[in-house]
C-alpha positions in Angstrom: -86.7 16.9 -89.7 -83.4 15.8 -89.3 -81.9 17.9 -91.8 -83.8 20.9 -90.5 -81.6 19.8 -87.0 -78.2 19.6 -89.1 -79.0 23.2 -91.2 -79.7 24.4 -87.8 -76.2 23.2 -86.0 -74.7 24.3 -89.2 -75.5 27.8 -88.6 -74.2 27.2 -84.8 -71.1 26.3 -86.4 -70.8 28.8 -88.7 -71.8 31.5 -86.0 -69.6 30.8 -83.3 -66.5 30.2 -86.2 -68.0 34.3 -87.4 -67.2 34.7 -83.6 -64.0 33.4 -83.4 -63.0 35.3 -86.1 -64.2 38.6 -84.4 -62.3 37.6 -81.5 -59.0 36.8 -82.6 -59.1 39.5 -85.6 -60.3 42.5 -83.5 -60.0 41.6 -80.2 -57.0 39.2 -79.1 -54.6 41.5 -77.2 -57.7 43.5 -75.8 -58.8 42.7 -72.8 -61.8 40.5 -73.4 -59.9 38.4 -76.0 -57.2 37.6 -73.3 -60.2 36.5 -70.7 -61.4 34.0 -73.1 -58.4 33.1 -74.2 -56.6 33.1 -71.1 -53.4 34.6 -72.4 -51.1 37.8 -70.7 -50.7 41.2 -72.3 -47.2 40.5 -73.3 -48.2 37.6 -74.8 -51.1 38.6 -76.8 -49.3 41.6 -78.3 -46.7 39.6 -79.3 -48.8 37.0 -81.1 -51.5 39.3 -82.3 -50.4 38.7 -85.8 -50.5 35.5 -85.6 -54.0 35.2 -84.0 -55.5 37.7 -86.8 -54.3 35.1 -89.5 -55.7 32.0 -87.3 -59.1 34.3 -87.1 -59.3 34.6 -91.1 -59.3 31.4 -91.6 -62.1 30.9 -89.2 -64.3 33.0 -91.3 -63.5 31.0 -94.6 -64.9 27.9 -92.3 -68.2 30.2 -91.3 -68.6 31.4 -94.9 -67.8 27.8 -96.5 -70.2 26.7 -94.1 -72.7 29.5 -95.3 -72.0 28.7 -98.8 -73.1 24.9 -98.3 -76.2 26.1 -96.4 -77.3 28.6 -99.4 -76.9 26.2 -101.9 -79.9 24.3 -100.3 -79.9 20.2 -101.3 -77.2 20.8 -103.6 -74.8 21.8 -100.5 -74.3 18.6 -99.5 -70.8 18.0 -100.0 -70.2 21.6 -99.4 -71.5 21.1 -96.1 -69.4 17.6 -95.1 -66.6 19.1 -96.8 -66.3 22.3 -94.6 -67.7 20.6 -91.4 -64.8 18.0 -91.7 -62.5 20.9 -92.0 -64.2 22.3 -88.5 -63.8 18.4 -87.1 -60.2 18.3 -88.0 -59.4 21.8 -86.6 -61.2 21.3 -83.5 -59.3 17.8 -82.7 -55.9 19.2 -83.4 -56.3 22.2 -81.5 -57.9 20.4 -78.7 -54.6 17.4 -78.7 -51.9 21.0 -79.2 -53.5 23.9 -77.4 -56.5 23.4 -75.3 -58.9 20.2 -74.5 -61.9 23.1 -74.7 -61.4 23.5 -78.1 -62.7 19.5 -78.9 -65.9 20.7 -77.1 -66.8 24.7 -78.2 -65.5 23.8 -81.9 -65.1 19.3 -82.8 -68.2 18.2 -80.8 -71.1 21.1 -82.3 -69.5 19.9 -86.0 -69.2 17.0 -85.1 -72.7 16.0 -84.3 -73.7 18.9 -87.3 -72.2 16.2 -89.5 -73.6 13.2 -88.0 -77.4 14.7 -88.4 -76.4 16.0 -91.7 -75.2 12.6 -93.3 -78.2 10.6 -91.5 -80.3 12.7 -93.1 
């Protein structure tokens, strides 16, 4: 049961890090990707470069993450591996950019990897 939980937050994880990735790849100096992100045109253009990198790395998080989940059992490490990559991301980026980030991307890894290693 409570790995059936941890898979399921795992695929949270991994979706809105797929998301992320969507955003900041594709979508960062449009106009949607500044509303989320709260950023001005000049801005956004400017760093656009820099935002597409930062999204590419989110999708090696989502498909590390997928990796560990297709692996079954033997994805445990995988799993705590990748989700304490997501932990430390979040926390950084919510101390350096935005306290938001310790609650959309630390806290749903976060208690991913608490089910998981309970389990």
């Amino acid at each position: 049961m409570m790995s059936s939980a941890a898979n399921g937050l795992i695929v949270l994880v991994a979706l809105l890090h797929v998301g992320f990735l969507v955003l900041e790849m594709f979508f960062w100096d449009k106009p949607i990707g500044r509303r989320v992100f709260g950023l001005t045109r000049e801005f956004a253009t400017h760093s656009r470069v820099l935002a597409a990198n930062q999204g590419l790395y989110n999708g090696f998080l989502a498909a590390g993450l997928c990796w560990g989940l297709w692996l079954g059992a033997a994805g445990f490490a995988v799993k705590v591996f990748f989700l304490l990559c997501v932990v430390a991301a979040g926390v950084f980026g919510g101390f350096t950019a935005s306290r938001m980030i310790l609650v959309v991307q630390a806290l749903p890894a976060g208690l991913a990897l608490a089910l998981l290693t309970m389990g």
